[in-house]
N, C-alpha and C positions, 0 to 999 in steps of 0.2 A: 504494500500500500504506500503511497507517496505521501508528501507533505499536502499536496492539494488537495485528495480525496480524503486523507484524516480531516483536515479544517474544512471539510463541506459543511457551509448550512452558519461560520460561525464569523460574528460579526466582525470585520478586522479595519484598524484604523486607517490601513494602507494594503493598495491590494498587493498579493504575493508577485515577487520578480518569478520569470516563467522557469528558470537555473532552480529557482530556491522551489516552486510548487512540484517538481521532479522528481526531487530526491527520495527516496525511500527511507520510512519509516519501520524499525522493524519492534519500536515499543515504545510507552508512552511513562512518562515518572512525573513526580513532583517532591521527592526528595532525591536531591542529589547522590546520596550515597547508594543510590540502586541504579546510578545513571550507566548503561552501557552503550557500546558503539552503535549507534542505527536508532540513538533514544530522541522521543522529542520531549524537551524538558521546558517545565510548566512552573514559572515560579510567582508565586502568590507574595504582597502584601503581606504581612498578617501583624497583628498586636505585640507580638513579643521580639522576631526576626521579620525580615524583608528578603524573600526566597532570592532575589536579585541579586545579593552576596554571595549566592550556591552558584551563581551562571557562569563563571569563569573555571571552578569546579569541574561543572557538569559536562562544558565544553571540552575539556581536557580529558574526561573521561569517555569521550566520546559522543556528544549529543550531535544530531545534527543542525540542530534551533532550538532556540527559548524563545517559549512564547509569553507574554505577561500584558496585562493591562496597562501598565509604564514604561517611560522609554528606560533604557539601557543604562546603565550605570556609567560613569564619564569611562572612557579608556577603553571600550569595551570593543573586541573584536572576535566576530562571529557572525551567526545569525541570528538578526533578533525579529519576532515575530510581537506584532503590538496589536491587541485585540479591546474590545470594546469591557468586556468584563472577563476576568481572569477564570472565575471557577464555570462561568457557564459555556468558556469556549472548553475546556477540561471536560466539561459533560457531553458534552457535541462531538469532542474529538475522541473521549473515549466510547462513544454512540456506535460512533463510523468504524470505531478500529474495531471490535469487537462484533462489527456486522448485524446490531442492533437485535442483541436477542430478548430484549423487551417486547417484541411484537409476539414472540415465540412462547415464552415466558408469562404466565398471569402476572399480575403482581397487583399483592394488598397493602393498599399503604394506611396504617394506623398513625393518626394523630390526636391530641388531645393535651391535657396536665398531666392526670391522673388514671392509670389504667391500662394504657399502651401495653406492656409487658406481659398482665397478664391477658389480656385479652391476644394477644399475639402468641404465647405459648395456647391458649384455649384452639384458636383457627387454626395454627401450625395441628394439634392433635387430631382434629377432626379431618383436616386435608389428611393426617395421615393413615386415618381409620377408612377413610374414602379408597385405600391401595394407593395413592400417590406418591412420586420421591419430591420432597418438597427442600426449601431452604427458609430457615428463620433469620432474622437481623436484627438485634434488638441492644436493649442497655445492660441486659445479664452478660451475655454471650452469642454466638451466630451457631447454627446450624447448618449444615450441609452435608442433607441426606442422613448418614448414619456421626457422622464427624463433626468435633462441640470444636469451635476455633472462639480462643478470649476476645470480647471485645474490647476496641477502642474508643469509640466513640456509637454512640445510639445508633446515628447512620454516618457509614461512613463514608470519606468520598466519593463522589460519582464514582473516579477510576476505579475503586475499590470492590465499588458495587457492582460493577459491568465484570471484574475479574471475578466475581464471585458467580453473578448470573452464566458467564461462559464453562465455570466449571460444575455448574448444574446441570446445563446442557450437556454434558460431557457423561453426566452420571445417570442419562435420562432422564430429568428431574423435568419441571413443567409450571411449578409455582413454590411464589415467591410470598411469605407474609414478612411488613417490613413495619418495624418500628420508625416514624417520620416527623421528627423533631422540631419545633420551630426554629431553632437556628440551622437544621439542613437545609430547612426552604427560605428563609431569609440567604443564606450564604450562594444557593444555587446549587447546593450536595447533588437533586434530584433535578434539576432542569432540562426541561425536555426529555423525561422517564416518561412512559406512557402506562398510567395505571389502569387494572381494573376494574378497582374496587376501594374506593375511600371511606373509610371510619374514623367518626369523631368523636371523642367520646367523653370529653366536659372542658372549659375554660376557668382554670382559677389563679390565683395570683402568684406568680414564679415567672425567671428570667429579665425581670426588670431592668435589671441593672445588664442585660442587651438590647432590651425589647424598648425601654424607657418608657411606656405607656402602657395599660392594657388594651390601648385599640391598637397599639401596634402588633401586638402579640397574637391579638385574631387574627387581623389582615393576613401575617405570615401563616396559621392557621388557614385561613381562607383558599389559599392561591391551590393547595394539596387539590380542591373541589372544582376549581376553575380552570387549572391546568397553566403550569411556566414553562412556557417554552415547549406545550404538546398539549394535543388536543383534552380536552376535560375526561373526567373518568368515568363509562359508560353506567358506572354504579355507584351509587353511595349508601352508607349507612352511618345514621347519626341520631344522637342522642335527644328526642323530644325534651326532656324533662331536665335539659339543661337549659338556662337561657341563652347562653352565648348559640348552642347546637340549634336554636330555635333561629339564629341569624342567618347560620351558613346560607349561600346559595348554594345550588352545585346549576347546573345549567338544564335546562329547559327539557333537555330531549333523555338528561340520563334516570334511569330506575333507581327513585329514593327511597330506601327503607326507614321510617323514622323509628325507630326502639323504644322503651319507658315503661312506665307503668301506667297511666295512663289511656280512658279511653280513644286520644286521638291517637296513641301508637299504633303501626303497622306491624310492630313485630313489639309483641306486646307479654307482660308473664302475669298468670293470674295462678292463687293458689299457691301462694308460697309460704312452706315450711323450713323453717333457720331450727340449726343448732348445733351443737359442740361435735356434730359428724357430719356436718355440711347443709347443704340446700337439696328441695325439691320444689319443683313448680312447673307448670304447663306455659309453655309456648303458643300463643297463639298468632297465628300469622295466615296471609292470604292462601297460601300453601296447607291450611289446616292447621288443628291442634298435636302437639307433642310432647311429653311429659321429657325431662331431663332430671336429672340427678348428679350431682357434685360433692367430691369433698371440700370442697373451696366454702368459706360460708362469709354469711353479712352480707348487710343492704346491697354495696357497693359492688361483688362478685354477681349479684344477679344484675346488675349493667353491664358488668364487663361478658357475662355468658349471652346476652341477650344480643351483644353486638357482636359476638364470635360466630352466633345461630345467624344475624345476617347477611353477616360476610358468607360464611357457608351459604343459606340458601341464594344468592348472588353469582353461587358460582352452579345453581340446578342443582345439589345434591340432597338427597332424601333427608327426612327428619330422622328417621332409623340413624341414618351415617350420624350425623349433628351429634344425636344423642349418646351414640355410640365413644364418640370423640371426647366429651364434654366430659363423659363419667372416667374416661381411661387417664384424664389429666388427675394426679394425684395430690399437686404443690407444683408450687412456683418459687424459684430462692429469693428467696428476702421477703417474702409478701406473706406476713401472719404465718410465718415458720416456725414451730413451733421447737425448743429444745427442751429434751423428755430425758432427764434422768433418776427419774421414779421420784420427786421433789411433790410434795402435798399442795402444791401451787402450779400452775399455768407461765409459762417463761414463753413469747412468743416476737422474734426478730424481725422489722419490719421499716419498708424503706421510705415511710412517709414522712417528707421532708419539704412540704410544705402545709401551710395551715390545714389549707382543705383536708392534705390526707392524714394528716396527724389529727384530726374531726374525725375522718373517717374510721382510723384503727382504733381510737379510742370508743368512738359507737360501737365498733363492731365488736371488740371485747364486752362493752357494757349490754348488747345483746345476748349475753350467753351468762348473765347472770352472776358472777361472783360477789365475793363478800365486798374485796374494793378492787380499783385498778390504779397500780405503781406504773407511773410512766416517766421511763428514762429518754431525754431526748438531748443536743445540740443542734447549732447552727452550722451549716456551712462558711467558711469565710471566702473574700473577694467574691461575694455575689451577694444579691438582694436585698438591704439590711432594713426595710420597710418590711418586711415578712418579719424578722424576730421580734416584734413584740406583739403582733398578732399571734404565733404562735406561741407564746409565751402564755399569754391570757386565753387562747383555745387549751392548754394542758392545764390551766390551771381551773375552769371551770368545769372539766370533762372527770378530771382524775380525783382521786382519793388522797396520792402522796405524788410528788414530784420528782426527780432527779436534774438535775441542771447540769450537765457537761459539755465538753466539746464534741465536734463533728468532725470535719476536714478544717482546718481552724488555714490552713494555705501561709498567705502573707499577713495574715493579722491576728494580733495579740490576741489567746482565749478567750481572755479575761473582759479584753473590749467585746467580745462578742458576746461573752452572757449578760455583761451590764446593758445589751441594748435588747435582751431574751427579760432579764429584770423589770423591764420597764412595764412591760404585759403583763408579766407573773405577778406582780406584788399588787397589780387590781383585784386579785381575789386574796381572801387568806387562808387557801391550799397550804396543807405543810410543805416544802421544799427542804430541798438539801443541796447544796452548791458542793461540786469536785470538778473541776477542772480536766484532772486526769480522767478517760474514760474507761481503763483498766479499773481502778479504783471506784469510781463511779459505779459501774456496774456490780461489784464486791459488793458494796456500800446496799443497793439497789436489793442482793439478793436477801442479802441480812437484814433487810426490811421488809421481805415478802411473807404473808403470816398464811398460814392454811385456805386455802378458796380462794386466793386472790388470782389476779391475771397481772403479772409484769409485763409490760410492752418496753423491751427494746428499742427506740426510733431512730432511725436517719439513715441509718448505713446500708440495712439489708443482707446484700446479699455480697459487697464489697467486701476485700481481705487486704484492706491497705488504709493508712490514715496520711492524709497530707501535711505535711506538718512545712514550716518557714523552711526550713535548709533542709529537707529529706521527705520518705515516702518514706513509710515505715509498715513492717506484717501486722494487720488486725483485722480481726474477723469476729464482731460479734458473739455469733456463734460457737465458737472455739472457746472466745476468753467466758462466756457463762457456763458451757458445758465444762471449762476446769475449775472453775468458783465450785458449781453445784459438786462435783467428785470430793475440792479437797472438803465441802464441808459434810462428805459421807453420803451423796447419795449416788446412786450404782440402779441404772437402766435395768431390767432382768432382762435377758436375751433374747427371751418371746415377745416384750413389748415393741409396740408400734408406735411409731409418731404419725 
C-alpha cells in the first residue's frame, strides 16, 4: 500500500508531492520506539510530550513520513506530512491500511458514566452463548476470542483498534462489543469507525476537569449516535429513565430501542426480584416477553442487563440466546466483588468512583438489608475536584461509618484531596475515620466491621496499582482485605463460593 492510498479520505493541509504519494507503506506507529523501515509515523501533540520530538527518531529508524497536524520542528529533514487533525487522519489511515474491517466486523459501541463495563462483559457473554468468536475492549481488560490482553486505556487508539479488529478476523471472529469513552470520541480514538449498535447508558458528573462543562461531556457522548466521521449507527439503545439518555438523538432512519423501567420503555423489565443471589425479572420487549436470571444484583445491574438484552436483540438473536448469556455471566472484576473469607460480615470491592456510583453501591448494599454499611472510599487526584465533596456528602448520608482515604492521589498531596472529600463529609455527622494510607485504611475499615454489616471497598475495583507522585506502586484491593481478613483468622472452607 503507498502513502496515497493509506491517506485516502484524510484531510491534508497540502496536497501530497506525487514522489512522496508512491512510496510504500509497509506499517503504521505512533510511538517511535516501534518505528521500522517502511513505517509511517504519526506524531500527536499531547499534554505531557509533543510526538514531534520522536520524528527525527522515527526517521532514523526508518519511517518513511511523519504525518502531524503541525508543521515540523525547525531543522527538520524528511518527510513531513501536515494534516488537518492528527488522531483522525491516524483513524483514516489506519481504516485504509487495514482494509477497513469495520464493514466486516459488527461493532457495539457502549457509552455512558456508569455501566459501560458491565454491560459490555453482559453483551460480550450473550454474543458468546449465540456460538460467536467475538472481541471485548473495555477499562478491565480486552478480549480476543479465547485471549485476556491488559488494558490500557478504555478504548484504545484507533490504530490499536483496527490491529485488534484485523486479528479477529484472523480468528474468525465477527463482533466486536467496545467500551467508548468520552475522551475517545472527543480525541477522535473512533473517527470514522462504523458502528452497529450504540448504547447509552446514563450521564453523571465525571471528567470535568476534560470535558469543562456537563454539556460538553454529552455532546462528546452525543456524536457515538450521530456518527464522526461515518455514517450514524443503524441501531441504538439507550437508557429512557435517564434524563441526559432522554436527549440523545440518534438519526431519523436508525432502530431505537429505549430501555427502563418505565411504561414508555421499548425494552422494558417488569417483575423484578433483588437479593443477596442476584436478580430475576421479565423482559419485555416488541420481540415478546422473556424471563432472565443473574447473579449480578441491585437497581442499577437491571439497566445494565436490560441494555445488554438490546444490544443483543439488535443484533436478531433469540431471547432463549439473551437469557442464556445473561445467566452464564457470573461477576465482573471490581463491580460489587465480593471477598469471602468465611468473615461474619459482607467485604465487597467496587469501582464507583464517582458520586452517582458510589449512590449507587451504596443502594445496592443497603438493598440486601444489613445491620449497617462501612464505606471505604478516596478520590482520585489531577482530575475532577468538584466531584469530592459531593461524594463526600453522598457516603456520608448513605453509610452507617465512613472511611476517608486515598485513591490514585497522582501529582497531589493526599491530604489536599481528602480536605476537599471533608468539605461534603462533615455536612452530615456520619462517624468517619480519616487514614491517609489505604493499606491501613482498609485494616482500620475491617476492624470496624461488626457481624451483618456490608463493607464497600470504593474507587479502585478491579485495578492492582496505586498512583502515587514519583511511582506506581502493586495494590489491589482485593488482595490487601483478603490478607487483613486471614491475619485476623478467618480461613474460606474450600467448598465455599463467592
Amino acid at each position: 500500500m503507498t502513502v496515497g492510498e493509506v491517506l485516502a479520505g484524510v484531510r491534508l493541509k497540502q496536497p501530497l508531492a506525487a514522489e512522496l504519494a508512491r512510496l510504500a507503506v509497509e506499517g503504521l506507529e505512533y510511538d517511535s520506539r516501534r518505528v521500522k523501515s517502511g513505517t509511517l509515523f504519526f506524531a500527536f501533540p499531547g499534554a505531557r510530550a509533543d510526538g514531534r520530538g520522536f520524528a527525527v527518531e522515527a526517521v532514523k529508524a526508518g519511517a518513511v513520513a511523519v504525518v502531524s497536524e503541525l508543521p515540523p520542528p525547525e531543522g527538520f529533514r524528511g518527510n513531513w506530512i501536515q494534516v488537518e487533525h492528527g488522531r483522525h487522519a491516524l483513524a483514516l489511515a489506519a481504516r485504509n491500511f487495514f482494509h477497513r474491517p469495520d464493514e466486516r466486523i459488527s461493532l457495539t459501541g457502549i457509552t455512558g458514566t456508569n455501566g459501560k463495563t458491565t454491560t459490555a462483559y453482559l453483551l460480550d457473554s450473550i454474543l458468546r452463548a449465540a456460538g460467536k468468536t467475538t472481541a471485548m475492549i473495555g477499562t478491565i481488560e480486552y478480549h480476543l476470542g479465547d485471549r485476556v490482553i491488559p488494558a490500557v486505556n478504555t478504548t484504545p487508539e484507533s490504530l490499536d483498534l483496527y490491529r485488534l479488529f484485523a486479528e479477529l478476523e484472523q480468528i474468525g471472529g465477527t463482533l466486536t462489543t467496545m467500551e467508548v469513552s468520552s475522551h475517545a470520541l472527543a480525541l477522535g480514538r473512533v473517527y470514522g469507525m462504523h458502528f452497529h449498535t450504540a448504547v447509552f447508558t446514563n450521564l453523571t458528573r465525571d471528567h470535568l476537569d476534560f470535558h469543562r462543562t456537563m454539556d460538553e461531556y454529552f455532546a462528546a457522548k452525543q456524536t457515538l449516535f450521530t456518527g464522526a466521521g461515518a455514517p450514524a449507527p443503524p441501531c441504538a439503545v439507550i437508557n429512557r429513565d435517564d434524563e441526559y439518555g432522554a436527549r440523545i438523538q440518534a438519526e431519523s432512519a436508525a432502530q431505537v430501542m429505549w430501555y427502563g423501567l418505565g411504561k414508555d420503555a421499548t425494552v422494558r423489565a417488569r417483575h423484578i426480584s433483588s437479593s443477596v443471589d442476584g436478580l430475576r425479572f421479565e423482559v419485555q420487549a416488541a420481540e415478546g416477553r422473556f424471563t432472565v436470571q443473574s447473579p449480578l444484583i441491585g437497581r442499577i445491574n437491571v439497566y445494565n442487563i436490560l441494555a445488554a438484552c438490546g444490544a443483543g436483540l439488535s443484533y436478531g438473536l433469540p431471547p432463549e440466546t439473551i437469557a442464556q448469556g445473561i445467566a452464564q455471566l457470573r461477576s465482573v472484576p471490581g463491580r460489587f466483588e465480593r471477598v469471602d473469607e468465611g468473615q461474619p460480615f459482607v467485604v465487597v470491592v467496587d469501582y464507583a468512583h464517582t458520586d452517582d456510583a458510589l449512590r449507587n453501591v451504596i443502594s445496592m448494599a443497603r438493598s440486601l438489608e444489613p445491620k449497617r454499611v462501612v464505606t471505604l472510599f478516596g478520590c482520585g487526584g489531577d482530575r475532577d475536584r468538584t466531584k469530592r465533596p459531593i461524594m463526600g456528602q453522598v457516603a456520608a448520608e448513605l453509610s452507617d461509618f465512613v472511611v476517608l482515604t486515598s485513591d490514585n492521589p497522582r501529582s497531589e498531596d493526599p491530604l489536599d484531596i481528602m480536605n476537599d472529600v471533608l468539605v461534603g463529609l462533615r455536612r452530615k455527622d456520619t462517624p468517619c475515620l480519616v487514614e491517609p494510607d489505604r493499606a491501613a485504611a482498609i485494616r482500620r475499615a475491617i476492624e470496624e466491621a461488626r457481624p451483618g454489616d456490608i463493607l464497600i471497598l470504593a474507587g479502585k475495583g478491579h485495578e492492582t496499582y496505586q498512583v502515587l507522585k514519583d511511582r506506581t506502586i502493586a495494590f489491589d484491593d482485593r488482595e490487601v482485605a483478603r490478607e487483613v481478613l486471614r491475619r485476623f483468622g478467618y480461613r474460606r472452607r474450600p467448598d465455599a463460593s463467592t
